[in-house]
C-alpha positions in Angstrom: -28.8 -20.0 3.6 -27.4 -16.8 4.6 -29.4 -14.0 3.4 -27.2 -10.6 4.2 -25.5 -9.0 1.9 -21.9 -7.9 1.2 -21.3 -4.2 0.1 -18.3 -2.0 -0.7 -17.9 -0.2 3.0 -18.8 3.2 1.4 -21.9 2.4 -0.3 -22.7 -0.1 3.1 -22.7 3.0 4.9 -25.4 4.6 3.1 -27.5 1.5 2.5 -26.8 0.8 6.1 -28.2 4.0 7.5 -31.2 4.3 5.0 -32.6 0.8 5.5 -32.3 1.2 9.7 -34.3 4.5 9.7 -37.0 2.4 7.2 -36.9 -0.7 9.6 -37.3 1.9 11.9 -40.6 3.7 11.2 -43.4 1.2 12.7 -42.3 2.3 16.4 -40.7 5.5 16.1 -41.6 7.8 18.8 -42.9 4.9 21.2 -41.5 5.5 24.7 -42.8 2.4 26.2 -40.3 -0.6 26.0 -42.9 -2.8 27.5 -45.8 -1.7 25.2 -42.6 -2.3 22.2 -41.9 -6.0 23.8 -45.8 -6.8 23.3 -45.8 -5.7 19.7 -42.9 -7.2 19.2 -44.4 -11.1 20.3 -47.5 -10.5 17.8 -46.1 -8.0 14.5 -42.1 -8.6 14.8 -39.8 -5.2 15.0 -38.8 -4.3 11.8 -40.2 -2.7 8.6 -44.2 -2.6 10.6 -47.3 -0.6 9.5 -47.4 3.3 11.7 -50.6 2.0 13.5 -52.4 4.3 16.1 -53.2 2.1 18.3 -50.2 0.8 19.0 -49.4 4.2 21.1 -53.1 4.5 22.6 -53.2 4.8 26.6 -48.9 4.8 26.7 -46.4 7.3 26.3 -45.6 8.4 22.8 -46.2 10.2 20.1 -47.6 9.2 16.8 -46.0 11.4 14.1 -46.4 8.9 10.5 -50.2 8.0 9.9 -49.6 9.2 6.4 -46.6 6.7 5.9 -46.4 3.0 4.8 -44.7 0.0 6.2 -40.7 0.8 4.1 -41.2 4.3 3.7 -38.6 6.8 5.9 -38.8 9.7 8.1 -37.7 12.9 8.0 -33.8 11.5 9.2 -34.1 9.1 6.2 -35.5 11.5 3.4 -32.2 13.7 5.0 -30.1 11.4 4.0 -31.5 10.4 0.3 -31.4 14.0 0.1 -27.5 14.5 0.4 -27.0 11.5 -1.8 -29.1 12.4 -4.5 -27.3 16.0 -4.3 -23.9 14.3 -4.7 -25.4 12.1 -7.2 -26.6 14.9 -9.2 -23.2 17.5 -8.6 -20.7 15.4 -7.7 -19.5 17.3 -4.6 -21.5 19.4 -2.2 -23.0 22.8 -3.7 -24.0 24.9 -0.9 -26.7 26.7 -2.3 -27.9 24.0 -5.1 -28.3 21.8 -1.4 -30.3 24.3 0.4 -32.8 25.1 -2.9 -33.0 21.3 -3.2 -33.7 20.6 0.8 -36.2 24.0 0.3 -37.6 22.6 -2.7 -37.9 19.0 -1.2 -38.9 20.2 2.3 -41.2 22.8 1.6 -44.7 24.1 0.4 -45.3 22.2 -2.7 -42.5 19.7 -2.2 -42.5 15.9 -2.7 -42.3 15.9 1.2 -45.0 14.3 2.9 -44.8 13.9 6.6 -43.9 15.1 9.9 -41.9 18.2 10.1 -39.6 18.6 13.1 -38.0 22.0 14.6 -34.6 22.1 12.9 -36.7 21.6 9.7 -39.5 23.8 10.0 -37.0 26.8 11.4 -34.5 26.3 8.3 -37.6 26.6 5.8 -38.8 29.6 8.0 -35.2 31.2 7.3 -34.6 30.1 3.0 -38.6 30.4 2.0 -38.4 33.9 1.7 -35.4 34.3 0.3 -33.8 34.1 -3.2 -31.3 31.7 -3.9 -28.0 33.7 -4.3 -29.5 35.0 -1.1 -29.5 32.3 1.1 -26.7 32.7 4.6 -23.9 30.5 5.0 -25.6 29.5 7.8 -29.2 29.0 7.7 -30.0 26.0 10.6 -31.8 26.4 14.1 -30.1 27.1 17.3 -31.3 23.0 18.1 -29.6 20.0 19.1 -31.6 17.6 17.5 -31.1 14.6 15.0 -31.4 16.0 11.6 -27.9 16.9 12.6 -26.7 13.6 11.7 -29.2 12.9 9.1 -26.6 13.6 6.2 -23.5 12.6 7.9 -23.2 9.5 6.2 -23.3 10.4 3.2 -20.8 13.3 3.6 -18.2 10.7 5.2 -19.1 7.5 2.4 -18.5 10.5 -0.4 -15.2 12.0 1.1 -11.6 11.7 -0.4 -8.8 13.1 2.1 -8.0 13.9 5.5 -10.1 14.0 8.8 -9.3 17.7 9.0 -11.1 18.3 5.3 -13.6 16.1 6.9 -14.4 18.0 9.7 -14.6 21.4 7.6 -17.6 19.7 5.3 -19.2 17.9 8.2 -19.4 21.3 10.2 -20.6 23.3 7.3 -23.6 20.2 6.2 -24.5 20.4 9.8 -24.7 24.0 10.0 -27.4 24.3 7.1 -30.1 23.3 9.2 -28.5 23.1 12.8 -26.5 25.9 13.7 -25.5 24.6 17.1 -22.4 23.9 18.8 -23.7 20.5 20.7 -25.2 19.2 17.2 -22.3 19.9 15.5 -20.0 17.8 18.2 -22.3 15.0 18.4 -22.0 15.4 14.2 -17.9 15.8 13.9 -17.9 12.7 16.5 -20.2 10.4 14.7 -18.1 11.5 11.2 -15.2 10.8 13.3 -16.2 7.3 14.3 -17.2 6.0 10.4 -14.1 7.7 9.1 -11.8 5.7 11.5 -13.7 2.8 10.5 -13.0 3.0 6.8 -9.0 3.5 7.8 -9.5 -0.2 9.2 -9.8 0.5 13.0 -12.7 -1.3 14.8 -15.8 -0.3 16.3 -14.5 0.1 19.9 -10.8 1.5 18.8 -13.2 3.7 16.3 -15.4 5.2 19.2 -12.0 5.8 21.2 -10.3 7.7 18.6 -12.9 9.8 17.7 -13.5 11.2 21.3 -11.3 14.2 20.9 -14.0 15.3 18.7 -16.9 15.3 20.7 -16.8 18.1 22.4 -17.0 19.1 26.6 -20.4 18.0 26.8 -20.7 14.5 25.0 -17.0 13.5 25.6 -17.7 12.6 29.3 -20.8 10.6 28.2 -19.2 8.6 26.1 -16.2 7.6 28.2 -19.1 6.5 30.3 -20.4 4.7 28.1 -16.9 2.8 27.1 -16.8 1.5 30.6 -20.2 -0.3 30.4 -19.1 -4.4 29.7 -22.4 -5.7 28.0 -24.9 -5.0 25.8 -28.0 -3.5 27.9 -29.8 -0.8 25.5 -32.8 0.0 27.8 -30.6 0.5 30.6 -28.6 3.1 28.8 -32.1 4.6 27.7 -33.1 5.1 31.3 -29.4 6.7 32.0 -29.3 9.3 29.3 -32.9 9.5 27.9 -33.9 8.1 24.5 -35.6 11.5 23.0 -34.3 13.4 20.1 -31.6 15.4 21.8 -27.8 14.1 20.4 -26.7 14.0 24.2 -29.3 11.7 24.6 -29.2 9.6 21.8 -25.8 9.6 20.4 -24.6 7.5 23.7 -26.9 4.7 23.0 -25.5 4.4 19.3 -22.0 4.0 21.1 -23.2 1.9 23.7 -25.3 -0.4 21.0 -22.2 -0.5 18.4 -19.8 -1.1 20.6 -21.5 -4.2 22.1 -24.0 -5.5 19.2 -22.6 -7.9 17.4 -24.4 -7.5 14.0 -26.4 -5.1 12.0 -29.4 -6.6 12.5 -29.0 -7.4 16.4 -28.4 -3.4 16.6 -31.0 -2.2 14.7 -33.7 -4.3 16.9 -32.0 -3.3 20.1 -31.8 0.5 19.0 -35.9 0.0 18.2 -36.6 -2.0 21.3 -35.6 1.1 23.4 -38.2 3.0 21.9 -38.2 6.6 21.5 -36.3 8.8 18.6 -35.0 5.3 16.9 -35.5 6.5 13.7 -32.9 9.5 14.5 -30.4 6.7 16.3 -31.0 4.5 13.2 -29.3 6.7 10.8 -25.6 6.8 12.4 -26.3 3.1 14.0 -26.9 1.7 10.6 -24.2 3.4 8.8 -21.5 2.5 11.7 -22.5 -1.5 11.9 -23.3 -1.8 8.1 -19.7 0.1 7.6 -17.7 -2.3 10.0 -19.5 -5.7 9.0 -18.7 -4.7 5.2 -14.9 -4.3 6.5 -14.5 -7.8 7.7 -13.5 -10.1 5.1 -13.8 -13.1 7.1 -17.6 -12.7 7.6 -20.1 -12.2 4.5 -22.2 -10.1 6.2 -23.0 -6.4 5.6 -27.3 -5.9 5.8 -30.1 -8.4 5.9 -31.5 -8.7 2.0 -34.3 -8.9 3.1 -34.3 -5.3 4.5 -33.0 -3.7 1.7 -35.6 -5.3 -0.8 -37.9 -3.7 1.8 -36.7 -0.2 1.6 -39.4 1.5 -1.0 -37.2 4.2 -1.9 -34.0 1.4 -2.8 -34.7 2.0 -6.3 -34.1 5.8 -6.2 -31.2 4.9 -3.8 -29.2 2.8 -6.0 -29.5 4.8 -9.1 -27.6 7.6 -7.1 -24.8 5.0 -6.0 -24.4 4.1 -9.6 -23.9 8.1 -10.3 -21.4 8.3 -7.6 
């Protein structure tokens, strides 16, 4: 019996992107692909307990002793984030997002984990401040994954062209990484899932979307284009696995282009090791959005993912809004 599931390509990009940053979780920040293989022979990959001692005498870092196996990171509570704000206001608010992200993020928040630099430099900037106060701008000169945490939900929720695209995608961005690479790596990944939904596929997607990646992650992609098979740990070793985009947005290529399901990418992308929750986000949404665009194949994300996800519930209820 085949137990994926077939979604609208919109809401497969959001599903897509939340469930591979929860599958994520159990190995996230593990920088040892043979210390991952061993784990992977006793406990499986996906959807696994944080457990300390998985990382002892290795290279790591372990950042989610207060989580539980389903629960996301800081990418994924991103991205529920921006869905629940267009859930709630039905296009994107500026300042309504950054008292929500504040509210959510901050002192006395329903945030309960690790806080990285983009986050813990945008709270620094809004905490003191008044609403009707807050700057256009208010993210951390950093080049690091929450860039890309909300894209998906910016692209799944947006009627019109690529050029209105790119305006929302650079001011989302912005809010909490006001940096030029970030916002490249962001417009490209936007790029790629909005090519997607017009019907292209995942290799003509990538291609299209290179004029928006900037001088810096343009090259690394074409790079990455020329590679023929799927070899994730070799692409690791070539441009790092850490939480930088030019490190990490490459491998999402190099896995979608190759992978042939959502589910193959997603262990691939946490076999690697490293930032995979920040991968997961974009490599979810892409593979969930193309597999939900093929009408000859009923396949979209495993169910037994999704029914995994502990925040589905809250999820869903914001689809049905939208």
């Amino acid at each position: 019996m085949n137990s994926d599931i077939r979604l609208e390509p919109r809401v497969a990009i959001i599903l897509g992107a939340l469930t591979a940053d929860s599958a994520s979780l159990g190995l996230h920040w593990l920088y040892d692909p043979e210390r991952i293989a061993q784990i992977e022979q006793t406990k499986g990959l996906v959807f696994l307990q944080p457990d300390v001692t998985d990382y002892a005498n290795t290279r790591g870092y372990f950042a989610h002793g207060s989580k539980i196996a389903g629960d996301s990171s800081g990418y994924g509570e991103l991205c529920l984030l921006m869905l629940r704000h267009y859930a709630q206001h039905g296009q994107f608010m500026r300042i309504e997002y950054q008292t929500e992200y504040r509210n959510h993020f901050g002192p006395g928040g329903a945030y309960i984990g690790y806080v990285d630099s983009p986050t813990r430099q945008t709270l620094l900037t809004l905490l003191p401040l008044k609403p009707e106060e807050f700057p256009e701008i208010s993210g951390a000169d950093d080049d690091q994954f929450a860039a890309l945490a909300t894209i998906p939900v910016v692209v799944a929720t947006h009627i019109g062209s690529q050029s209105a695209l790119s305006t929302k995608i650079e001011q989302a961005v912005r809010l909490t990484n006001h940096n030029d690479t970030a916002v490249a790596a962001a417009q490209f990944a936007a790029g790629v899932l909005f090519a997607i939904l017009n019907g292209q596929s995942i290799a003509q997607a990538l291609a299209s979307a290179l004029s928006l990646a900037g001088e810096k992650l343009s090259p690394l992609i074409e790079e990455i284009l020329q590679v023929r098979t799927l070899d994730g740990q070799a692409i690791a070793k070539r441009f790092g696995s850490a939480c930088h985009v030019l490190e990490g947005v490459p491998i999402i290529a190099h896995i979608a282009h190759h992978a042939p399901d959502y589910r193959t990418a997603i262990e691939e992308n946490i076999r690697i090791g490293g930032d995979s929750c920040g991968r997961a986000i974009m490599l979810g949404a892409i593979m969930a959005a193309y597999t939900a665009q093929q009408n000859e194949q009923n396949v979209s994300i495993p169910f037994e993912w999704v029914a995994r996800y502990r925040k589905l519930s809250i999820a869903a209820n914001a689809l049905t809004k939208l």
